[in-house]
ZAKOL-573807 format. One record per residue (C-alpha): residue in one letter; x, z negated, y negated. Coordinates in nm, 4 decimals. Last residue first. Layout:
// residues N
+---+----------+----------+----------+
: r :       c1 :       c3 :       c2 :
+---+----------+----------+----------+
: A :        X :        Z :        Y :
...
+---+----------+----------+----------+
// end
This chain:
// residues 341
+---+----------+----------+----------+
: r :       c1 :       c3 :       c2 :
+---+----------+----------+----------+
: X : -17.8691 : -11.8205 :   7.7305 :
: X : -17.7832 : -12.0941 :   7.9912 :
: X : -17.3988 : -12.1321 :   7.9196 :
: X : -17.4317 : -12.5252 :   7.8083 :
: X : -17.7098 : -12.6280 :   8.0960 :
: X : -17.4535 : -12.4719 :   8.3846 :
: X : -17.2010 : -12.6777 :   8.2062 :
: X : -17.4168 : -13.0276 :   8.2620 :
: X : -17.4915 : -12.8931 :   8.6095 :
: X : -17.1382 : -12.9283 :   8.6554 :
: X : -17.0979 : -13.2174 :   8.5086 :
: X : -17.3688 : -13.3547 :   8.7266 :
: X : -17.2110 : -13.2729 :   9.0700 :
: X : -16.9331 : -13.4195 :   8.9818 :
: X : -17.0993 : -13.7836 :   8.9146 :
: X : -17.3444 : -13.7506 :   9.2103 :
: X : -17.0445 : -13.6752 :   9.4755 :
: X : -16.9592 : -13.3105 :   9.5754 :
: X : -17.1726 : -13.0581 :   9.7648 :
: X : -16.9834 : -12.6957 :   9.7570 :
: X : -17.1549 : -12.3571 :   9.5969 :
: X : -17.1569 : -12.0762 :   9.7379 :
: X : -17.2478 : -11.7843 :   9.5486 :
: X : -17.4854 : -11.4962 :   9.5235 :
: X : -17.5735 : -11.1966 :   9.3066 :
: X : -17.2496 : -10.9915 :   9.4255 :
: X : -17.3379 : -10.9128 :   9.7743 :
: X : -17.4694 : -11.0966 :  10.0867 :
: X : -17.5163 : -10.9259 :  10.3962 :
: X : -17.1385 : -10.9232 :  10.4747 :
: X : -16.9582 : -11.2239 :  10.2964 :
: X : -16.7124 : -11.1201 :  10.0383 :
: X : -16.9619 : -11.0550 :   9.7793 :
: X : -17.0726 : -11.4485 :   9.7628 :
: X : -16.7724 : -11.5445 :   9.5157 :
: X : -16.7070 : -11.9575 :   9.5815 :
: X : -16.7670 : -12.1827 :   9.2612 :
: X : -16.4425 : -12.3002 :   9.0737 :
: X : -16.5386 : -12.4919 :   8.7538 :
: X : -16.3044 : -12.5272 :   8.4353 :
: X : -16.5054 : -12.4094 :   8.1886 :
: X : -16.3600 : -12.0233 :   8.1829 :
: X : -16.4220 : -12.0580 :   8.5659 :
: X : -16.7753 : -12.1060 :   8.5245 :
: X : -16.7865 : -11.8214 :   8.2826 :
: X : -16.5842 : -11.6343 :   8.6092 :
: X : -16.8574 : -11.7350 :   8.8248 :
: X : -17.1984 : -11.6628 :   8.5387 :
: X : -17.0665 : -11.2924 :   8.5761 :
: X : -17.0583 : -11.2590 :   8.8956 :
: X : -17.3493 : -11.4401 :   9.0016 :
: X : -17.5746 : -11.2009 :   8.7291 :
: X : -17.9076 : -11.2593 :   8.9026 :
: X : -17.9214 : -11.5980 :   9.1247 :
: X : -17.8856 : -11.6615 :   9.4316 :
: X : -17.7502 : -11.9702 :   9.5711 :
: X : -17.5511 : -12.0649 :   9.9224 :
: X : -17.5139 : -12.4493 :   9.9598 :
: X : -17.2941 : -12.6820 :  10.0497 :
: X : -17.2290 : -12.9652 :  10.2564 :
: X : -17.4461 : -12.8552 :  10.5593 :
: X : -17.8200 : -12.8652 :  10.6080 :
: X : -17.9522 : -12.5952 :  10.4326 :
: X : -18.3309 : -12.5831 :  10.4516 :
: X : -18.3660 : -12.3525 :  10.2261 :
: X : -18.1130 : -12.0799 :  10.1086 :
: X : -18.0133 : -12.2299 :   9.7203 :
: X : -18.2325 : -12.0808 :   9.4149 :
: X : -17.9734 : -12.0573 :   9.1159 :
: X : -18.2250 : -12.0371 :   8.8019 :
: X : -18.1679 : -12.3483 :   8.6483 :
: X : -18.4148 : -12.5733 :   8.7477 :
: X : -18.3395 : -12.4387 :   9.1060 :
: X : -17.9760 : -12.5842 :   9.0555 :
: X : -18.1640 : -12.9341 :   9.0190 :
: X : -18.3318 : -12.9046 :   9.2920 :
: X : -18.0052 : -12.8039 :   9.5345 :
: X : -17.8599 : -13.0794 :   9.3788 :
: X : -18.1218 : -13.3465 :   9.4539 :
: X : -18.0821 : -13.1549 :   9.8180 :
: X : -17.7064 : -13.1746 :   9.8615 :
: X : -17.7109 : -13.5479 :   9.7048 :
: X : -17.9892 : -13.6963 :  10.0531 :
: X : -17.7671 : -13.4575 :  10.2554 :
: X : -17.4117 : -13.6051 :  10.1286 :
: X : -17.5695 : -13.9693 :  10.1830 :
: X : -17.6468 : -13.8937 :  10.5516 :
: X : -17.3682 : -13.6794 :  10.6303 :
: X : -17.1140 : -13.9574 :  10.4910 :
: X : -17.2995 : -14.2224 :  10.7126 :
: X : -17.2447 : -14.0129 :  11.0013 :
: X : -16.8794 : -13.9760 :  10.9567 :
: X : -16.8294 : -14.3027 :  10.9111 :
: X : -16.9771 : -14.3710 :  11.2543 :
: X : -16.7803 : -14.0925 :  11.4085 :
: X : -16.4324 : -14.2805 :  11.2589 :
: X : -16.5708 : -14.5912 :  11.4238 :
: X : -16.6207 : -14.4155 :  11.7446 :
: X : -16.2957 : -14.2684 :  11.7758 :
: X : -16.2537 : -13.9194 :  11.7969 :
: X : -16.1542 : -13.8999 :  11.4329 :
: X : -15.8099 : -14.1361 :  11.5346 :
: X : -15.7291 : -13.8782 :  11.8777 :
: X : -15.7669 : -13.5359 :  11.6636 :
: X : -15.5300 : -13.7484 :  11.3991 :
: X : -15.3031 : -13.8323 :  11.6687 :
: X : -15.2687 : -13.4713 :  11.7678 :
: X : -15.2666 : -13.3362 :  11.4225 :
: X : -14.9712 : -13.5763 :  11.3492 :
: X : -14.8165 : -13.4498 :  11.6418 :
: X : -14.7960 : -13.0689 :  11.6014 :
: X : -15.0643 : -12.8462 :  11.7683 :
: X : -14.8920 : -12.5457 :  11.8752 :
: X : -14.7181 : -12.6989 :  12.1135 :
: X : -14.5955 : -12.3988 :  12.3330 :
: X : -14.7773 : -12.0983 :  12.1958 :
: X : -15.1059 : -12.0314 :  12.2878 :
: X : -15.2023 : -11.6959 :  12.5178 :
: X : -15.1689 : -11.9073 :  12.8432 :
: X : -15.4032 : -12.1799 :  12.6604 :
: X : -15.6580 : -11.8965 :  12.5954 :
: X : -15.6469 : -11.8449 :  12.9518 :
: X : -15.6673 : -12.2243 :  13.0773 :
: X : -15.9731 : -12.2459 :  12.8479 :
: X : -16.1448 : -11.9661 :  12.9842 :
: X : -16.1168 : -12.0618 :  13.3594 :
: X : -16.1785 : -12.4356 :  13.2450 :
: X : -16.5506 : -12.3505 :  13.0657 :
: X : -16.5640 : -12.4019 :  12.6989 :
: X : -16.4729 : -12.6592 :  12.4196 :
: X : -16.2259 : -12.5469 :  12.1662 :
: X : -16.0585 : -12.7672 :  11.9184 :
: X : -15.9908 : -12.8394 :  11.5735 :
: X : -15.6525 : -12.9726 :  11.3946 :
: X : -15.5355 : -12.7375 :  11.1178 :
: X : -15.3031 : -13.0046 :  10.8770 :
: X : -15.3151 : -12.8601 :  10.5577 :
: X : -15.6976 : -12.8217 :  10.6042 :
: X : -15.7385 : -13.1781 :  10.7246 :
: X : -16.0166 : -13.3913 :  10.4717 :
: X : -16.1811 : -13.5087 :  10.7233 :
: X : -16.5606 : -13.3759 :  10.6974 :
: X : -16.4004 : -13.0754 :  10.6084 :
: X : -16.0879 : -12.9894 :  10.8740 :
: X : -16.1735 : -13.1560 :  11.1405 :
: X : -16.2888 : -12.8474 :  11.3269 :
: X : -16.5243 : -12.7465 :  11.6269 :
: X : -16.5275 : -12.4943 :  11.8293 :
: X : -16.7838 : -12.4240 :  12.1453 :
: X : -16.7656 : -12.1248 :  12.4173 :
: X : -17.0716 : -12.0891 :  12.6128 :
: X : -17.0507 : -11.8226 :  12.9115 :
: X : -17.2379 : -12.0461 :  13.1258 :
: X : -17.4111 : -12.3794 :  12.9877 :
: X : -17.2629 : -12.6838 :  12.9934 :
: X : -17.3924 : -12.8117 :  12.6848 :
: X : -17.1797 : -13.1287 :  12.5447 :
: X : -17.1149 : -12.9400 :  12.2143 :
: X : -17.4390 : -12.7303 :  12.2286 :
: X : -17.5178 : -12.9688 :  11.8682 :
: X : -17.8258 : -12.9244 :  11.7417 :
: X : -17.9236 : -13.2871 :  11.6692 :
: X : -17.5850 : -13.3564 :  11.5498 :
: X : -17.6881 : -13.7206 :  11.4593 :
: X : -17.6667 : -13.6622 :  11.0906 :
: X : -17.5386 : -13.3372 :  11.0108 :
: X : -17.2693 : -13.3025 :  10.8316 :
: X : -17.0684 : -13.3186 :  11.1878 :
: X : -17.1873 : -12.9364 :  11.2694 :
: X : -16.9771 : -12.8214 :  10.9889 :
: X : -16.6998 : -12.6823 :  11.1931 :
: X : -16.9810 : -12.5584 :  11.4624 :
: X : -16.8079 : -12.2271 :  11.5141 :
: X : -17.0752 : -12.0879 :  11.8194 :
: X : -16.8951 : -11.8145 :  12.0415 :
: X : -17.1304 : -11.6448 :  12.3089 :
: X : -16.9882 : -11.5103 :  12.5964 :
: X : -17.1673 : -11.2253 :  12.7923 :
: X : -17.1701 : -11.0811 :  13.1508 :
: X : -17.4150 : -11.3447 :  13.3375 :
: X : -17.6392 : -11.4358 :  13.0035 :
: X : -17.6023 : -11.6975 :  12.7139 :
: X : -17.8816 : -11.5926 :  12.3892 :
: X : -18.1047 : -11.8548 :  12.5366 :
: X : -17.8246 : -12.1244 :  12.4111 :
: X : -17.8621 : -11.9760 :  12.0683 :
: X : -18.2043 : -12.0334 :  12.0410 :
: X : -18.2360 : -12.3766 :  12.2285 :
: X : -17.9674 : -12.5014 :  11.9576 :
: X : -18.1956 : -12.4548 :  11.6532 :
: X : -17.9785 : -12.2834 :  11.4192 :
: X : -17.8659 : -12.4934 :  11.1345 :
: X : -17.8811 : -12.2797 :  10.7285 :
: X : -17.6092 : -12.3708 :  10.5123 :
: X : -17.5670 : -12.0252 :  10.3993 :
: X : -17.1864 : -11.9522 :  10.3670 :
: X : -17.1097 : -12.0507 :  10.6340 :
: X : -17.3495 : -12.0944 :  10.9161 :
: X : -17.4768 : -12.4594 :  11.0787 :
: X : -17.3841 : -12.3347 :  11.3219 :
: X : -17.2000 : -12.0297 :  11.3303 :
: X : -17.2349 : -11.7459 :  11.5297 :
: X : -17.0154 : -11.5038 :  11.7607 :
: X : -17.2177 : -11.2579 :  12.0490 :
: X : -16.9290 : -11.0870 :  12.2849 :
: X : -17.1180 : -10.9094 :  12.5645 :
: X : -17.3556 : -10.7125 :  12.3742 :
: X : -17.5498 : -10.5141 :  12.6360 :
: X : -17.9274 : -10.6482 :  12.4590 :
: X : -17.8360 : -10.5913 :  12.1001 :
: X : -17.8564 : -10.9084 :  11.8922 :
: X : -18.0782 : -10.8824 :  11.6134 :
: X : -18.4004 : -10.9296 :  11.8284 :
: X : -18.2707 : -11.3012 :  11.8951 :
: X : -18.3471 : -11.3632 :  11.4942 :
: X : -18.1305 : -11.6376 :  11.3644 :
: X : -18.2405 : -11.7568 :  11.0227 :
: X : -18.1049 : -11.6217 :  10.7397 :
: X : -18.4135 : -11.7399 :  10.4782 :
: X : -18.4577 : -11.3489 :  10.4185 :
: X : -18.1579 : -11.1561 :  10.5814 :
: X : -17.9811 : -11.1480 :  10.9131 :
: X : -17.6764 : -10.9310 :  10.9692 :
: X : -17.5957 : -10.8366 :  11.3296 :
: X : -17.2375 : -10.6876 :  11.2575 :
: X : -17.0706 : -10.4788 :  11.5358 :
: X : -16.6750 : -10.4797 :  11.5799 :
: X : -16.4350 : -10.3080 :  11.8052 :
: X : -16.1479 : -10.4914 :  11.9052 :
: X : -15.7595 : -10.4024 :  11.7994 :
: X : -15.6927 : -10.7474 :  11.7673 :
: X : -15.6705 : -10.7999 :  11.3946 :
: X : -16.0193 : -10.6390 :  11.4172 :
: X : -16.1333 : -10.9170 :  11.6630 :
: X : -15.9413 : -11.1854 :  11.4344 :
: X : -16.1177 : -11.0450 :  11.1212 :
: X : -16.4760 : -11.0486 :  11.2873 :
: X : -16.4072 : -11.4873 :  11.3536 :
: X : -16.2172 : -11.5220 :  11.0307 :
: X : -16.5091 : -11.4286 :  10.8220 :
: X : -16.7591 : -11.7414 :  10.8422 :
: X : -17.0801 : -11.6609 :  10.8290 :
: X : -17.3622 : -11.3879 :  10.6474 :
: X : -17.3724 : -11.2493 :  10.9366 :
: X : -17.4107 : -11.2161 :  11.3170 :
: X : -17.1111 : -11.0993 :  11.4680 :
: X : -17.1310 : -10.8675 :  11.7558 :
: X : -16.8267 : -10.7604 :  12.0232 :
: X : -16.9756 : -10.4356 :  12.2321 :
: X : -16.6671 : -10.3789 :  12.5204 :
: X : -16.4942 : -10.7390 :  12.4413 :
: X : -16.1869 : -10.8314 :  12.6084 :
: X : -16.1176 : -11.1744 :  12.5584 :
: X : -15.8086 : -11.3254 :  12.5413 :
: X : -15.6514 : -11.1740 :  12.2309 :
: X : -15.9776 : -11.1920 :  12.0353 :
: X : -16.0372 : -11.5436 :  12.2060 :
: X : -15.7055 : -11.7339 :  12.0840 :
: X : -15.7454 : -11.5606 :  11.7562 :
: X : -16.0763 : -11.7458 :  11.7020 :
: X : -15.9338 : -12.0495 :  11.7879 :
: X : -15.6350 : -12.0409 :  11.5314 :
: X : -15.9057 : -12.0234 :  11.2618 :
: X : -16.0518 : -12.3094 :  11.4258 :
: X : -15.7747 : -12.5633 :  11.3349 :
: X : -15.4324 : -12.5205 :  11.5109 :
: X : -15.5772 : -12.5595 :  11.8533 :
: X : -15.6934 : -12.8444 :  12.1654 :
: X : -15.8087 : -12.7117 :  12.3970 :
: X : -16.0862 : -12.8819 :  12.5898 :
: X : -16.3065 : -12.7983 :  12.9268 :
: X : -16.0225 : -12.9216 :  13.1601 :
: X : -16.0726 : -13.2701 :  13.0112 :
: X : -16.4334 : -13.2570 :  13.1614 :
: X : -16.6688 : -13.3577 :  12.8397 :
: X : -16.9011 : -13.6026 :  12.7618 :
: X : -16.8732 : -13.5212 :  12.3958 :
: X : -16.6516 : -13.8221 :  12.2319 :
: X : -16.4943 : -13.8105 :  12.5797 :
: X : -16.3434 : -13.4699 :  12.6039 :
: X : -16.2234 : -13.4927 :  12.2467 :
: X : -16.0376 : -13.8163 :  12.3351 :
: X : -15.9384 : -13.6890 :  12.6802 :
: X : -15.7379 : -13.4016 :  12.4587 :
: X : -15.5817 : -13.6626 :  12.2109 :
: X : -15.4455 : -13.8302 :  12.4861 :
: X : -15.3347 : -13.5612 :  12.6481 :
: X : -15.1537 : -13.3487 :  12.3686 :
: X : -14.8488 : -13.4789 :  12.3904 :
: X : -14.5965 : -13.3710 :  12.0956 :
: X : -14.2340 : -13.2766 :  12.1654 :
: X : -14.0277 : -13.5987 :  12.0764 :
: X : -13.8376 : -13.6158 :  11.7204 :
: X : -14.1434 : -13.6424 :  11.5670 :
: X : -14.2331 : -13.9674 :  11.6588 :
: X : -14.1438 : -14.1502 :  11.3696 :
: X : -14.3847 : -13.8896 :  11.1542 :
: X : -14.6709 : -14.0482 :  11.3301 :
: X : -14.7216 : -14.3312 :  11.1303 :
: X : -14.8081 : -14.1267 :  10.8305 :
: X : -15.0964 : -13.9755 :  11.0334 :
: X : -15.2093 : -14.3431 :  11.0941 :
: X : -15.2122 : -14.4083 :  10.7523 :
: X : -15.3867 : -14.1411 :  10.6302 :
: X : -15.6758 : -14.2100 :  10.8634 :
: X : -15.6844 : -14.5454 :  10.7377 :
: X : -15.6681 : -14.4571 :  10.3615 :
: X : -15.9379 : -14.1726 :  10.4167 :
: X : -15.8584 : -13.8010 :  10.4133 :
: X : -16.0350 : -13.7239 :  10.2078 :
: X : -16.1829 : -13.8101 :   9.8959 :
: X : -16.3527 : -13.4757 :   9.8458 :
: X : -16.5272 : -13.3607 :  10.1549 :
: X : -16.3531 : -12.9773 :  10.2149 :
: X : -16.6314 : -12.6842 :  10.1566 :
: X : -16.3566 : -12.5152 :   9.8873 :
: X : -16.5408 : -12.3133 :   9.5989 :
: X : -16.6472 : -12.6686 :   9.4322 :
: X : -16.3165 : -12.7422 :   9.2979 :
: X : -16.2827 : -12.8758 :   8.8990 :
: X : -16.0306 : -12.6175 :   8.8003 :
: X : -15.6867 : -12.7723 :   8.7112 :
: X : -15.4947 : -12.4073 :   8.7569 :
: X : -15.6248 : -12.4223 :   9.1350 :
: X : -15.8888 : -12.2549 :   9.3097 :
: X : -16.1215 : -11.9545 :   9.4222 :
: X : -15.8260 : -11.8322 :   9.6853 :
: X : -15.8886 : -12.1318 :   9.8527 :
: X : -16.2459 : -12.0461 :   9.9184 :
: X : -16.1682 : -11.7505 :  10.1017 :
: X : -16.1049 : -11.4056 :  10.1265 :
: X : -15.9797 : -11.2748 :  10.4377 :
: X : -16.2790 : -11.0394 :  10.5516 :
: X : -16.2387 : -10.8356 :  10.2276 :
: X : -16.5505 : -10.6132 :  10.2588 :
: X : -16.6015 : -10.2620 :  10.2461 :
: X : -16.8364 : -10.1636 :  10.5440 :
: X : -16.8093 : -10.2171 :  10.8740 :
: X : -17.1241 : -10.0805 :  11.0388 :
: X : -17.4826 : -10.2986 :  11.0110 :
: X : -17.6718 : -10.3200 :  11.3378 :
+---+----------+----------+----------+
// end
């Protein structure tokens, strides 16, 4: 088990752009959201003057994964999830397995929890042995941020016991096609599920996600929520991606963005920046001597890449490095080529 160390938890992507820098530090589909899905949003403004209704969108989410309704909350994007559960719960040996997503061991800090890291190394795949027998809080992502890599689901379902919940952030689950590793629909004990439109939609300003667990837990964390904390537009927009035409779209997204993730992730090798393996979301975590330095010479050229010091159990010779289509892609491998030495 790795201790705390010195690492800004709330550092993210976001922070990596603007000024007219070409964005690959932010893991949000370019493009997005879609002309239909816009629309609809837009048609939701008329029916702001009404407190928003969260049912239909909440049988929508239950439905698209053969959920009960009472298993579903509906939140402010995942980040707002994770603060949900670090209020809610009351963890005595909390553990997050790293490299991943931040917000989940800042939330449990924010809320005066004590925090153990599990930090994985090598290719980053889960190792059970990491995770201490009495831990009774276990959070992981799947597929993981920063590294790409997709847990099989029969591994992190096994870590579930009487005493413990275990939090998977599947946010990027829907870039891959067919979800094969999805615990979504699982109705396994002590499971606690969140998803996000956020990336494959194109939602961030909005924060729509949701949280699929067992009813006891899910009425708690909705006592802790404020009163409609999901405005309407995210509702109907929750309701619209739902749909199975929108998850159809979806999947044909995730199968072109794989099939350009992994011509990218060759041609990066060519140049030194060896992604994780096997990643399987819509970016991809590279190593490569000097990160730091080649970053902010990126930068100089107009191309945000995402810092990889920020994420425990990686450190300042990696990045992050988001999937965008062929012809973006290319001028930035077209840079890379210029500031080789």
């Amino acid at each position: 088990m790795a201790d705390c160390g010195d690492v800004d938890l709330r550092h993210h992507g976001d922070s990596e752009v603007g000024g007219g820098l070409a964005d690959f530090a932010v893991n949000v589909r370019g493009g997005t959201p879609p002309a239909w899905l816009a629309e609809r949003i837009r048609r939701s403004v008329g029916d702001l003057a009404a407190y928003p209704d969260p049912g239909p969108a909440r049988r929508a989410v239950a439905r698209r994964h053969g959920r009960a309704v009472e298993d579903v909350l509906l939140t402010a994007g995942a980040a707002e999830a994770f603060v949900l559960l670090a209020r809610v719960l009351a963890p005595r040996r909390a553990v997050v397995v790293h490299p991943q997503f931040t917000e989940p061991e800042a939330a449990l800090r924010a809320a005066g929890r004590p925090v153990e890291r599990a930090v994985l190394d090598g290719d980053f795949k889960l190792d059970p042995g990491r995770i201490p027998p009495d831990a009774d809080l276990v959070m992981i992502g799947n597929p993981t941020n920063p590294t790409s890599v997709l847990h099989p689901a029969a591994e992190i379902a096994a870590l579930a016991r009487p005493g413990r919940t275990v939090v998977v952030d599947e946010a990027f689950m829907d870039c891959v096609p067919g979800e094969p590793e999805s615990l979504a629909a699982a109705a396994v004990p002590g499971l606690v599920v969140l998803r996000s439109l956020t990336k494959t939609w194109g939602l961030a300003g909005l924060r729509a996600g949701y949280v699929l667990a067992e009813p006891p837990l899910v009425a708690a964390l909705a006592q802790a929520q404020p009163l409609w904390a999901v405005s309407t537009p995210a509702l109907v927009a929750i309701e619209a991606c739902c749909e199975p035409p929108a998850l159809a779209e979806a999947d044909v997204w995730a199968r072109e963005m794989a099939a350009e993730r992994d011509r990218l992730a060759g041609e990066l090798a060519l140049r030194g920046l060896t992604a994780v393996p096997g990643a399987r979301a819509s970016f991809l975590c590279v190593h490569t001597p000097g990160a730091s330095e080649l970053r902010e010479r990126l930068r100089g050229r107009g191309f945000a890449v995402r810092r990889g010091d920020t994420f425990p159990g990686l450190g300042p010779d990696w990045l992050r490095i988001a999937v965008r289509d062929r012809a973006a892609d290319n001028a930035l491998l077209e840079v890379l080529d210029d500031l080789r030495p």
